[in-house]
TIPAMI-100389 format. One record per residue (C-alpha): residue in one letter; x, y, z. Coordinates in steps of 0.25 Angstrom, whole numbers, padded with zeros to 4 digits, always signed. Example, Ala and Ser with C-alpha at 12.3 -4.5 7.8 and 13.67 -1.06 7.14 Angstrom:
BEGIN
A+0049-0018+0031/S+0055-0004+0029/
% end
This chain:
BEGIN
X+0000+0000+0000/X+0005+0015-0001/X+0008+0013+0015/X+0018+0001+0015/X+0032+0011+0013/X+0024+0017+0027/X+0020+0006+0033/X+0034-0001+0032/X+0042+0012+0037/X+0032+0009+0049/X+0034-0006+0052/X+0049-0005+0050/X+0050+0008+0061/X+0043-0002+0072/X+0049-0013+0069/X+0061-0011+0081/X+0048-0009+0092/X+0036-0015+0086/X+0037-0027+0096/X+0043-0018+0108/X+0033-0022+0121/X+0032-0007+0121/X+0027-0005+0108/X+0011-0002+0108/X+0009+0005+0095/X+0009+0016+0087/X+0002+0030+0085/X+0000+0028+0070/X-0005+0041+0069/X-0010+0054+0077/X-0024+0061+0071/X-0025+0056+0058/X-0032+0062+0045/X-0042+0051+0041/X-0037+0053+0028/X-0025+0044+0036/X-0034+0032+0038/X-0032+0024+0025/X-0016+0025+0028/X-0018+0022+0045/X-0027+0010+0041/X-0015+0006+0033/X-0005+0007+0043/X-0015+0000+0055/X-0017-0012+0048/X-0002-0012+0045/X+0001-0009+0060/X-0008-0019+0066/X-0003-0030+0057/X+0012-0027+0061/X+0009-0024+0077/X-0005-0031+0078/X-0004-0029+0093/X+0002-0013+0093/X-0009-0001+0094/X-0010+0007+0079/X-0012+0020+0085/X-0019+0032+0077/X-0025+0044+0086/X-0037+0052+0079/X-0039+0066+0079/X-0051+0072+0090/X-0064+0078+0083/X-0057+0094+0085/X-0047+0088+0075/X-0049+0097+0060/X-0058+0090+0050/X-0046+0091+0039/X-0037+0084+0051/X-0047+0071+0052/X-0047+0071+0036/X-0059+0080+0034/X-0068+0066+0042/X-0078+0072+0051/X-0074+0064+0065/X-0082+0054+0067/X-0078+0050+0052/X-0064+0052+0056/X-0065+0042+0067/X-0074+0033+0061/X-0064+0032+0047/X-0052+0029+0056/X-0059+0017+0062/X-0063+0012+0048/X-0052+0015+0041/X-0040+0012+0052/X-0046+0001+0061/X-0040+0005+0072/X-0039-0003+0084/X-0045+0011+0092/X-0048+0024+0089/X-0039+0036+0096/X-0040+0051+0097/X-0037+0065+0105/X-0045+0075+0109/X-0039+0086+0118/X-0052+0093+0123/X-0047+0101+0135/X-0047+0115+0128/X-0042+0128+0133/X-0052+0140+0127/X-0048+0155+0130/X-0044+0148+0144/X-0056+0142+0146/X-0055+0126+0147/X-0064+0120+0136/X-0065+0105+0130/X-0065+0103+0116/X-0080+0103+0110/X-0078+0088+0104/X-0072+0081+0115/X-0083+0071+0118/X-0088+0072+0103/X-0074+0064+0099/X-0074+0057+0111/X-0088+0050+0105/X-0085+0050+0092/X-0072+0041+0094/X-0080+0034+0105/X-0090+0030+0096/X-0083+0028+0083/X-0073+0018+0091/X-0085+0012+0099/X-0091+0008+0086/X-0078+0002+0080/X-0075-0006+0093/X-0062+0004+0096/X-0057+0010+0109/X-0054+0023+0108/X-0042+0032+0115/X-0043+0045+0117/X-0030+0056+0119/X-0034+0064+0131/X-0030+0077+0133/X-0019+0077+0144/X-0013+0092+0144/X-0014+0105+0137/X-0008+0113+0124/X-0011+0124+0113/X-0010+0119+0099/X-0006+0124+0087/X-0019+0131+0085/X-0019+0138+0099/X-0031+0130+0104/X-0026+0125+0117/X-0029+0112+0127/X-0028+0113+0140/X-0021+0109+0152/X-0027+0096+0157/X-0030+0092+0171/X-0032+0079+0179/X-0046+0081+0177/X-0044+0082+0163/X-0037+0072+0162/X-0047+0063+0169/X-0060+0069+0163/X-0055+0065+0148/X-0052+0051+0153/X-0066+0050+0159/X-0072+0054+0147/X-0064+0047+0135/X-0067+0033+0145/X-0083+0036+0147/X-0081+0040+0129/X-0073+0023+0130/X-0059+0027+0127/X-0050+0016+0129/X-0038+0024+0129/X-0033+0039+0134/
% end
């Protein structure tokens, strides 16, 4: 296929750790187009016959992610074509909703509205889903700026990934 030259470049870099007790996996990709699907469902079928017991790891883009970003897919599409086309093993994402606003602490508007989508999109496929919590705060590029996080942060957006079935922070 167009991937082997890639694939074979892949295969031959683990090839010195791929059976090291330490070895779990590998973060295939972080926040993919869908227009990387086709290519990532390649490489996954690839991986898991080479290291059938090692975790294929992709992580998707939250729902505040730019519709050109997700490969003009709505979001619900966006997951939904990710678990057809990829078959993945789960489904992963980040959301960062603790906001700062003018000084004011704010959450994201979509928080629980990705929660549940990737909920139900992995519930019907009969996937875990991990969630990335927020764990401390920045400004991006763009100025918008997260927050310092607390304990209780901490605590409340593990409270709520586990009652939304997350299997994995």
């Amino acid at each position: 296929s167009e991937y082997d030259s890639d694939l074979a470049i892949f295969i031959d870099a683990i090839a010195d750790y791929k059976d090291h007790p330490a070895f779990k996996g590998h973060l295939a990709v972080d926040e993919p187009s869908a227009n990387a699907y086709d290519w990532l469902s390649v490489y996954h079928q690839v991986y898991k016959e080479y290291l059938p017991d090692k975790d294929f790891y992709v992580n998707l883009f939250p729902t505040y992610a730019g519709l050109s970003l997700r490969g003009d897919r709505n979001y619900e599409d966006y997951i939904q074509e990710y678990i057809d086309k990829v078959d993945p093993d789960f489904v992963s994402y980040d959301h960062y909703p603790l906001m700062l606003f003018y000084e004011e602490s704010v959450l994201t508007d979509d928080y629980l509205l990705n929660m549940e989508i990737v909920s139900e999109k992995a519930h019907e496929a009969n996937l875990p889903f991990w969630l990335f919590i927020q764990s401390l705060g920045y400004t991006n590029i763009t100025g918008t700026q997260r927050r310092d996080v607390t304990e209780e942060d901490l605590r409340w957006q593990i409270a709520v990934a586990m009652a939304y079935g997350t299997q994995g922070i």
